[in-house]
N, C-alpha and C positions, 0 to 999 in steps of 0.2 A: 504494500500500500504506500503512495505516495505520501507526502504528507504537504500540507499546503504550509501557509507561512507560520510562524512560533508562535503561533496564539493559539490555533483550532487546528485538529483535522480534519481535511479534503481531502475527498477520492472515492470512488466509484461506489456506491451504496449507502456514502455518507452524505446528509441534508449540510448543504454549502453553512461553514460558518456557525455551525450549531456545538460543536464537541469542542472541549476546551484540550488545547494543549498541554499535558507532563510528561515530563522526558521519561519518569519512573514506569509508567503506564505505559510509552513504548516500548520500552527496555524487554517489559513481559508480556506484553503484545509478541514484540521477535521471539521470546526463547519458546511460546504454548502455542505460535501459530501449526506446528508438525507434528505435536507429539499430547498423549493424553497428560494433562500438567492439574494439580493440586496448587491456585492460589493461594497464598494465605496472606490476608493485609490486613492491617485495623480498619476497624469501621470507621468512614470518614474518606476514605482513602480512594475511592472508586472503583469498587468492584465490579459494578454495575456495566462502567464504562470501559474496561477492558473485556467484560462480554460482546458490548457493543464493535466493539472492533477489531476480536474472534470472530465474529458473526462478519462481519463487512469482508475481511482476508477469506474467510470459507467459500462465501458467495461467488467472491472472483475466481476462486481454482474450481470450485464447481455451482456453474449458474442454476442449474437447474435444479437443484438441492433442495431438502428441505433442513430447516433447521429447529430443537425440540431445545426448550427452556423448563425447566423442572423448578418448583420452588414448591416448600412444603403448607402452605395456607394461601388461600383465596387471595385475601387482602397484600399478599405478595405478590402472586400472581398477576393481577390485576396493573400493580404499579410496573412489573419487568413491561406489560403490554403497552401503559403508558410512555416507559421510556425507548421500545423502539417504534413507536410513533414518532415519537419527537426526535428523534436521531438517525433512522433510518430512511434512506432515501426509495421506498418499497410500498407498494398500493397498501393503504392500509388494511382494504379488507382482505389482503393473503396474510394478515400477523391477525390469530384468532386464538380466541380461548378455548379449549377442550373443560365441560367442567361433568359431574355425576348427573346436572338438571339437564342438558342437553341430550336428548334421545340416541340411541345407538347408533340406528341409521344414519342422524344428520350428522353426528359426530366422523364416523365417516366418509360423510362426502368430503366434511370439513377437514379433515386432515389431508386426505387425497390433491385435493385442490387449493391450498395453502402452501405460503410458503415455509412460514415463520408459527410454530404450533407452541402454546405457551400453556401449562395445563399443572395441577399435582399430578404428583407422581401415580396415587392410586387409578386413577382414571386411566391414564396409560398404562399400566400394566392390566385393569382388568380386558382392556381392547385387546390387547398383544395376545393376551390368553386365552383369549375368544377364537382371533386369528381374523379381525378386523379390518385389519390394515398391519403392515411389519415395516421395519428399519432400513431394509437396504440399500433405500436412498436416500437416509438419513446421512449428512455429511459432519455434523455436529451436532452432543447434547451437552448442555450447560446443565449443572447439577450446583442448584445454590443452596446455601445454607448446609455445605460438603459433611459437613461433622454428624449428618445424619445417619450415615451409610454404613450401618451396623445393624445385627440384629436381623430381623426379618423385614426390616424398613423399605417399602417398594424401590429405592433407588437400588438398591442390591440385584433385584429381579432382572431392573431396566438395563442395567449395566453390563451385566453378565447377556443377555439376548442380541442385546446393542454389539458388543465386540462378538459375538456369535454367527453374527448375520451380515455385518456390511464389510463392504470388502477394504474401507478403508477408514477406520472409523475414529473419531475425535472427538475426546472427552475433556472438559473443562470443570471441573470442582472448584467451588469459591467458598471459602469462608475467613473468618476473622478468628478462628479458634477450634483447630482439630480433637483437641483435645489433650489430657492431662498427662501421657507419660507414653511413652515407644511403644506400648500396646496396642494404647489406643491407635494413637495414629499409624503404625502398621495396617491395620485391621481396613483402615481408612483406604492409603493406596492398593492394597491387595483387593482389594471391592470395587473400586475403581478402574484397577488393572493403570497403575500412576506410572509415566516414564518418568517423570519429571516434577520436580517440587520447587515454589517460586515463595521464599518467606520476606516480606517486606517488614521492618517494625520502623518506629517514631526514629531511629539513630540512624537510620542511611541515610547516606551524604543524597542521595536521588531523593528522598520523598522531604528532606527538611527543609526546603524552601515551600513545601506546601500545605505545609499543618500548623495547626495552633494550638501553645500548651492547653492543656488540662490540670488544671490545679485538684487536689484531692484533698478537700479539709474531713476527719475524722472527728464526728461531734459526741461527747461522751455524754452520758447521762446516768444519773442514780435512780437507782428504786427511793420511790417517798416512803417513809415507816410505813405506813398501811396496807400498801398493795407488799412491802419485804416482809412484816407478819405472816401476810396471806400465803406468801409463797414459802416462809418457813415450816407452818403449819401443814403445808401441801409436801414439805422435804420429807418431814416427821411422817405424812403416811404414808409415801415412797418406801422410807428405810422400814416401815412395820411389814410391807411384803417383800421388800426385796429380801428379807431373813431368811426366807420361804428356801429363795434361791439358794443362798448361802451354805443353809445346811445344808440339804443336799449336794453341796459342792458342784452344782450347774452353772458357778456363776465363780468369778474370782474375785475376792474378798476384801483384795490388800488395792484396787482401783480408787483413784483419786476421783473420778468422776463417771457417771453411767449416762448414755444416753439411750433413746429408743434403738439405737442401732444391735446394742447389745442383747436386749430382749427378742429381734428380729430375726437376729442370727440362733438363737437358740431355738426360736422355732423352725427356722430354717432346716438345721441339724436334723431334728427329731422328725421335720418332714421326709427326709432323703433318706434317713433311716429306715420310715415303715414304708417308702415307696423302694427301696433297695435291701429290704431285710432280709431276705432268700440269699441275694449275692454275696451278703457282708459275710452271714452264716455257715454258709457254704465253702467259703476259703478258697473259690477256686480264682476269684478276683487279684490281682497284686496289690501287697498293701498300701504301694506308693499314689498307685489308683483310687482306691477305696481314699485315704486323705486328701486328697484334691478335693474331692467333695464337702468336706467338714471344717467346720471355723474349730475348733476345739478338739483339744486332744489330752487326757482320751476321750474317745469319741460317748457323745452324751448318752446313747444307746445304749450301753456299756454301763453307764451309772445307774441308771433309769433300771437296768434288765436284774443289777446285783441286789439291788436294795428293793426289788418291788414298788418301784413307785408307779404312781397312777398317772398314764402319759397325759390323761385327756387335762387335769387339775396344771400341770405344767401350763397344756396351752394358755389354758383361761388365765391361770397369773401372770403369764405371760400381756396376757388381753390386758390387766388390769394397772400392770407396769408401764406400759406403753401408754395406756389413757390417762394415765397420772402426770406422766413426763408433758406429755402434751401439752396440756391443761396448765402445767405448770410454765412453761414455754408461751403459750399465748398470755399468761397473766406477765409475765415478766420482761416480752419484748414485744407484744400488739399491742391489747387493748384492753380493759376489762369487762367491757360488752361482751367480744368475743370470750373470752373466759368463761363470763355468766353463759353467753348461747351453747357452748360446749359442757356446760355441767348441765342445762337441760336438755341435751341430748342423750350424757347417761341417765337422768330421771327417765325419758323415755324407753330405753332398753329394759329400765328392771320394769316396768310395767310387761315387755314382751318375756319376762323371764331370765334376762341375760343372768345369767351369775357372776362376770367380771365385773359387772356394772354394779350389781348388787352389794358386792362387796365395798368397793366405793362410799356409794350411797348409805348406809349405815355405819361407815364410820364416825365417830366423834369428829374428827378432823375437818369430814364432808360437811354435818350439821355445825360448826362454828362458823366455816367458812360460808356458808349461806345465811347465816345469824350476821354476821359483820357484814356481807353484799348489804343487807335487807336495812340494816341499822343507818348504817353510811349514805347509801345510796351510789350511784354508778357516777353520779356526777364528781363526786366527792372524790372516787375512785381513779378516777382519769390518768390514763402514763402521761409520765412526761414529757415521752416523743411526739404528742401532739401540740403540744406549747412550742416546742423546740421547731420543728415542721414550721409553724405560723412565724417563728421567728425568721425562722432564714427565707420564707419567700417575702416578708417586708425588709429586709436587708438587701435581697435581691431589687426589688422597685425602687427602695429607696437610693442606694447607693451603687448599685449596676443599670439602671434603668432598663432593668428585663424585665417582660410581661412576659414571657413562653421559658414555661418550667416543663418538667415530666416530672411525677413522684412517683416511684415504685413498690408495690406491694403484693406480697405472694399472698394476700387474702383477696378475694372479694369482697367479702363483709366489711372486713377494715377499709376497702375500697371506697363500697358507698358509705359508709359511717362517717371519712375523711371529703368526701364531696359533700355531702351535710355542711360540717363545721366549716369547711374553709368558705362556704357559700356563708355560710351566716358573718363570716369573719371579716370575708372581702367582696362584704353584697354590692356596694355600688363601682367596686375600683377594677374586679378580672370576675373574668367566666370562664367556672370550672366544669368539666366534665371527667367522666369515668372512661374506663377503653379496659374490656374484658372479653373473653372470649364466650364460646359458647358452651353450652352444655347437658346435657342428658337429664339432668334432674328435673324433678318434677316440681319442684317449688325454687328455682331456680335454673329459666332457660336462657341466660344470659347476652350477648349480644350477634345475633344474626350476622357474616360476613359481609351482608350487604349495611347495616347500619356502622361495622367496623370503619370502613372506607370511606363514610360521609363524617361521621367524626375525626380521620388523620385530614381528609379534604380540608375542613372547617380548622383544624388545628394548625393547617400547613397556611390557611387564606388569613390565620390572626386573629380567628371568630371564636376562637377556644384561647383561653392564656394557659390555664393551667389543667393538665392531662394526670389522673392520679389513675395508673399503668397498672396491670399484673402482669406477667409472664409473655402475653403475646404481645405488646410490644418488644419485647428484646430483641427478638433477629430481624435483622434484615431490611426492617419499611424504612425507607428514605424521609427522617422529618428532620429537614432542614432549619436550620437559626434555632436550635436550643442550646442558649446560653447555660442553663443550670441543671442538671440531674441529683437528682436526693433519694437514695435507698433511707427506705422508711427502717430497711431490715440486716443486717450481711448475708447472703449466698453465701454458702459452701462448697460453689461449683465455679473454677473460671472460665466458661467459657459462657455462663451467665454474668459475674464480674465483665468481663470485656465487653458482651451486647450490652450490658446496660451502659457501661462508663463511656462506652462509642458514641453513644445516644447524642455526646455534645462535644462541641470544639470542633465541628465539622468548617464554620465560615468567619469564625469568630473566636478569641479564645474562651474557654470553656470552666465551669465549676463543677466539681461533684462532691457533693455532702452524706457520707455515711453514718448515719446514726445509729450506735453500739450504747445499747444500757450496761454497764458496770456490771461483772460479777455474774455472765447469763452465757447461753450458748450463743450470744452474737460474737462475744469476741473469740473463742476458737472458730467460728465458723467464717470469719474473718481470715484469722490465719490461716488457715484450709485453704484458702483460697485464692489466696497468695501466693502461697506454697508451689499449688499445680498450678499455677501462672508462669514462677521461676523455671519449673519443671518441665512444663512444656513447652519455652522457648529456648531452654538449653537444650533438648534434643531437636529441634529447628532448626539452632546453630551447630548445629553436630550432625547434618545431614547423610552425612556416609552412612550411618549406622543401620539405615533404613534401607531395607531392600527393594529396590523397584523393579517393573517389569522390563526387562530387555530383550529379549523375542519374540514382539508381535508382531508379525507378518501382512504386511499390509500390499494391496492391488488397487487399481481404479477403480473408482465406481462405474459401475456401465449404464448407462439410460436409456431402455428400453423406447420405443414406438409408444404413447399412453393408447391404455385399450378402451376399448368402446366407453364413454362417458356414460354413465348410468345417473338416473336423476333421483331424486325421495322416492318420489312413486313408484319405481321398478324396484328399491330397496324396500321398500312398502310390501310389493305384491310378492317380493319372495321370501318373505317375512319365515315362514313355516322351513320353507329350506334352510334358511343361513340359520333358524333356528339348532334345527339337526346338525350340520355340520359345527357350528360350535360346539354342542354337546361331546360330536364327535373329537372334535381337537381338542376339547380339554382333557376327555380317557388317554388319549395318545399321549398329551404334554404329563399326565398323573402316571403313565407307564413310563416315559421315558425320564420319570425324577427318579422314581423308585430304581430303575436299572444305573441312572448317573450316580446315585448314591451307594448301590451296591457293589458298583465297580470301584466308586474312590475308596469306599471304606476294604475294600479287598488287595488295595494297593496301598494303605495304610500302617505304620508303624504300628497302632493301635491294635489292628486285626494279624500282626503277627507274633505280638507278644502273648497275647491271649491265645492263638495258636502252639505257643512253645510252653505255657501252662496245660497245653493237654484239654483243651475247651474244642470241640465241634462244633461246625455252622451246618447249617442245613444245607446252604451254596455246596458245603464239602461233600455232602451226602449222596446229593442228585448232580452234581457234575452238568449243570444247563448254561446253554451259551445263550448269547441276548437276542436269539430267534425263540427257543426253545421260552425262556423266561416270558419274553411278551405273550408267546401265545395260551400260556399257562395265565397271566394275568390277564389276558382279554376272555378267556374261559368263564373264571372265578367274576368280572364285571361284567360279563353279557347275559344277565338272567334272563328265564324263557317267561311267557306268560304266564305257564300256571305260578311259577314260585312269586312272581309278582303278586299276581293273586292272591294266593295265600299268607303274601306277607303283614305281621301284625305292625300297625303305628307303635312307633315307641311312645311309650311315655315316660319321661323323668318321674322323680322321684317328688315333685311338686305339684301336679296333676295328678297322681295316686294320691297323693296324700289330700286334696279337694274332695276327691272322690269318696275319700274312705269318710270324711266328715260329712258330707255330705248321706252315705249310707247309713252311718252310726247315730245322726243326732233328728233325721229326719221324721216325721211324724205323719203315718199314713201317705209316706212314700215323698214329703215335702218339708221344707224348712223356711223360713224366711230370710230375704235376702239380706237382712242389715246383719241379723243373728249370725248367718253362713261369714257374711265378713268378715264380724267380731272373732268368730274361730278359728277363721286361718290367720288374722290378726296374729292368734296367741299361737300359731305355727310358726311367724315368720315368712307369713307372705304377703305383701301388703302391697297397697299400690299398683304402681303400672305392675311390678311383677305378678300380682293378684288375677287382675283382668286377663294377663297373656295368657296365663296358666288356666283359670277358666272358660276362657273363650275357646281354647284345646281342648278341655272335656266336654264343652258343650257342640264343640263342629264333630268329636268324633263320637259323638252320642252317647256318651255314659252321661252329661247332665243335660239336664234342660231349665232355660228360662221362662218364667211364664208370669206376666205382671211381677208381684212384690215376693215371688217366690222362686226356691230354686228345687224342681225337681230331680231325683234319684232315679235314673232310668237302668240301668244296669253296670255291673262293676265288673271290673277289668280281670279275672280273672276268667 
């Protein structure tokens, strides 16, 4: 790409005079235009716009190309569309969204006939798996917010298909924080299939003519005596169960500090225990194997099987250490609203019977601390991170003359609680709004994507001053001029530390305010966080250590003749066919995971060690090649009619259990519907999960509705 004069780049794909010039952004522009390359830049730094110019270099080696932009939420999505609008010199309607509301069909034509496809990830991988549309003319995918690519996270799917399929294919990962130590980021270029790694920070001489400090002021605070009381009171029944553990020796004694982690992992332990009890028993496992598994040694199994103890009583104190910690965590660095709403949520439990919760709840400790909310009042009660908060954004107006803050908080509830006061506080001077994502619950559906993107719009236009944030703001969205960022809280994660502190000093120098209550889990989780900050940019600057891909074999992409145009209507009328064939290619793509898996694991260190302990496979047994295999799994998935037929609906164990109350309590073959509630109520099945589960007994006919009643029509046996 040519570039025009020192201000902007010019050149074929690019809108004349639109892209502003940095030398550092060429730099890695030249070195990921050939090869699949892992950015990593701070935020601020322009990620965005070195896509932008990936994209422009790809177009020119192949015009005819299509090119796929991956981000993982809507409200990012959205802005990558907006910004090659604005940058790209390309009809806009070939740059289109792929979203889950758009229908299969049109989603289709739209990719086919597009040049620029911008979409989550999930939505492209469920089409790929369908056999919708495929990659081979895919000439680049840009994979943002890279640190995702772990786990069973659809970029993993898309990546692996992508270099599977095209014949020449180009990966571009961006983020500002792969993560915390060589594992992670290992894990990362290996998913990616990375030739190349490009680490930009705040000290190269290329990016320091273009950033502006970030000042970091840490703001401390103390517990007032009333709310340190409370939380003393909450220590004291802390240590009355964590005894529990002690004696039993399930817990280690001589620890200066416990948090929920510790209780997590022990149930963890005891998990993998009774889900691997045969193998541990059995002896034929390696013991170096067997402890990979286990945080503790010896293994808790082991304590638990000498002395007879009662696994299920573990769990549950386990339940009731974690809920204590909690409890004792939002009074000491939220709020004590949130405190009070989380102690009547275990009220709530022991009404369903919970025992963890019960336990709680009749303690002395529990009834004082509800005696002193009640006596005080909530008002009275108030942390001091909210005075503190008020302070620095009039510090900010007065003495920065900034109106556009971000406040960060991993509640909701503290969210809107903090849009409340700071409206009351600053009714006629800023206007505050909340930015939250969405969510499943039933008493909180939180905020729609489509309303996410009218509040950054209104925040980015100056119509919003102050945004008080959870979690989805952190990655990625471009909100320009924010002078000030304020964690309400510390993270314990940095590669949430970097999205949030990015958030500012983008065009201006910048502030960020951390507020750490004295004496709480914010200030380790501060240090934590740090820690893997330092950590994951010393193996950054120690890039050898990391192994990249160096044999991928790359050809031209070839471009076919386009075949016959097909329009809705003809994807319409062959609605039933393309049906069937997806059906069909998803058995073949479920046969050919199952045979890719049984061949790695056969080529595995894994499966030879376990071999030299004298363990048989079944593979060993029957000696089948990957003809022989499929046609034995297309056997075992091609049921004939009758077994279809005969096949019985499952039901869970939550539909049985409707049913059996409904058999047991009914009268003259009927019960009342409020009654019927009350009772699975006191099962533990309430709400939407209630209705799902009923609506399933009632379509496959064991109940029936009938007005204010629920009839018993026959049971499942």
């Amino acid at each position: 790409m040519k570039l025009g004069s020192q201000e902007y780049y010019n050149g074929l794909y690019l809108k004349k005079d639109e892209v502003l010039y940095r030398h550092y952004q060429s730099n890695i522009v030249n070195r990921c235009k050939n090869k699949n390359s892992l950015v990593i830049l701070p935020t601020g730094l322009g990620k965005t716009i070195i896509g932008i110019l990936i994209i422009a270099n790809t177009l020119i080696k192949y015009s005819k190309s299509k090119i796929i932009i991956l981000a993982p939420t809507r409200p990012l999505v959205s802005q990558h569309r907006s910004s090659c609008q604005k940058f790209l010199d390309i009809n806009a309607e070939k740059i289109v969204l792929l979203t889950g509301k758009i229908p299969p069909e049109k989603r289709t034509l739209l990719f086919n006939y597009s040049r620029i496809i911008i979409s989550t990830p999930q939505v492209i991988k469920n089409d790929l798996i369908r056999g919708r549309y495929d990659l081979t003319q895919v000439s680049l995918v840009i994979f943002d917010e890279a640190h995702k690519t772990k786990g069973n996270y659809s970029y993993n799917f898309i990546s692996k298909e992508y270099i599977n399929t095209c014949n020449d294919p180009l990966i571009l990962g961006l983020t500002a924080s792969p993560g915390k130590d060589f594992e992670h980021i290992q894990e990362i270029c290996d998913n990616l299939c990375i030739e190349n790694i490009v680490f930009k920070n705040y000290e190269d001489k290329d990016v320091k003519d273009y950033i502006h400090d970030i000042d970091t002021y840490i703001n401390l605070v103390d517990l007032p005596l009333e709310l340190f009381e409370i939380s003393q009171i909450w220590d004291n029944l802390f240590k009355k169960f964590l005894k529990f553990f002690i004696e039993r020796k399930l817990i280690n004694p001589n620890k200066r500090y416990y948090s929920k982690l510790d209780f997590l992992r022990i149930s963890h332990d005891l998990t993998l225990s009774l889900k691997y009890l045969d193998c541990v028993e059995s002896e034929i496992f390696d013991e170096e194997f067997l402890n990979h598994l286990f945080f503790q040694d010896p293994k808790l199994i082991d304590i638990v099987k000498e002395n007879h103890f009662d696994i299920h009583s573990i769990f549950s104190y386990c339940s009731t250490c974690i809920s204590i910690l909690h409890a004792k965590d939002l009074l000491e660095t939220q709020e004590i609203s949130l405190f009070k709403s989380f102690l009547d949520k275990i009220i709530s439990k022991v009404e369903r019977d919970v025992l963890s919760a019960k336990r709680i709840v009749n303690s002395e400790q529990f009834k004082l601390t509800y005696s002193i909310i009640e006596k005080e009042g909530l008002s009275k009660l108030s942390h001091p991170k909210i005075n503190k908060a008020i302070e620095i954004i009039k510090e900010e107006i007065e003495e920065f003359q900034n109106r556009k803050i971000i406040l960060f908080t991993q509640y909701r509830e503290l969210a809107e609680y903090l849009k409340k006061k700071l409206k009351n506080e600053f009714r006629n001077e800023l206007t505050i709004e909340k930015f939250i994502g969405q969510t499943t619950k039933h008493d909180d559906i939180g905020y729609s994507q489509r309303i996410q993107i009218e509040i950054l719009e209104k925040f980015r236009n100056n119509e919003i001053n102050v945004l008080i944030a959870t979690s989805v703001a952190e990655e990625g969205l471009d909100i320009p001029n924010v002078d000030a960022i304020i964690f309400y809280e510390s993270v314990p994660s940095e590669i949430r530390l970097i999205q949030r502190r990015g958030r500012t000093g983008r065009n201006n120098p910048g502030r960020c305010y951390i507020m750490l209550t004295e004496g709480t889990v914010d200030i380790p989780f501060h240090i934590v966080a740090r820690r893997k900050e330092k950590s994951m940019n010393l193996v950054l600057l120690n890039k050898k250590q990391l192994k990249l891909q160096k044999n991928l074999k790359r050809k031209k992409i070839t471009f076919l003749s386009p075949k016959k145009e097909f329009s809705e209507m003809d994807l319409i009328y062959n609605f039933r066919e393309r049906k069937e064939r997806e059906i069909e290619l998803l058995a073949n793509r479920s046969i050919e995971d199952i045979i890719s898996q049984l061949d790695k694991y056969y080529r595995s260190a894994e499966y030879k060690s376990f071999k030299e302990c004298g363990i048989t496979f079944f593979s060993d047994l029957i000696k089948m090649d990957n003809i022989n295999l499929k046609n034995k799994i297309l056997k075992i998935k091609r049921k004939t009619p009758k077994m279809q037929k005969e096949h019985k609906a499952y039901l869970n164990k939550n539909v049985k259990c409707l049913i059996n109350l409904a058999k047991t309590y009914s009268k003259s073959g009927k019960i009342n519907f409020k009654k019927f509630e009350e009772l699975a109520r006191n099962e533990d099945i309430e709400n939407k999960k209630f209705y799902i589960h009923f609506n399933q007994a009632c379509y496959l006919g064991y109940l029936k509705k009938q007005n204010d009643f629920v009839h018993f029509v026959m049971d499942y046996d």
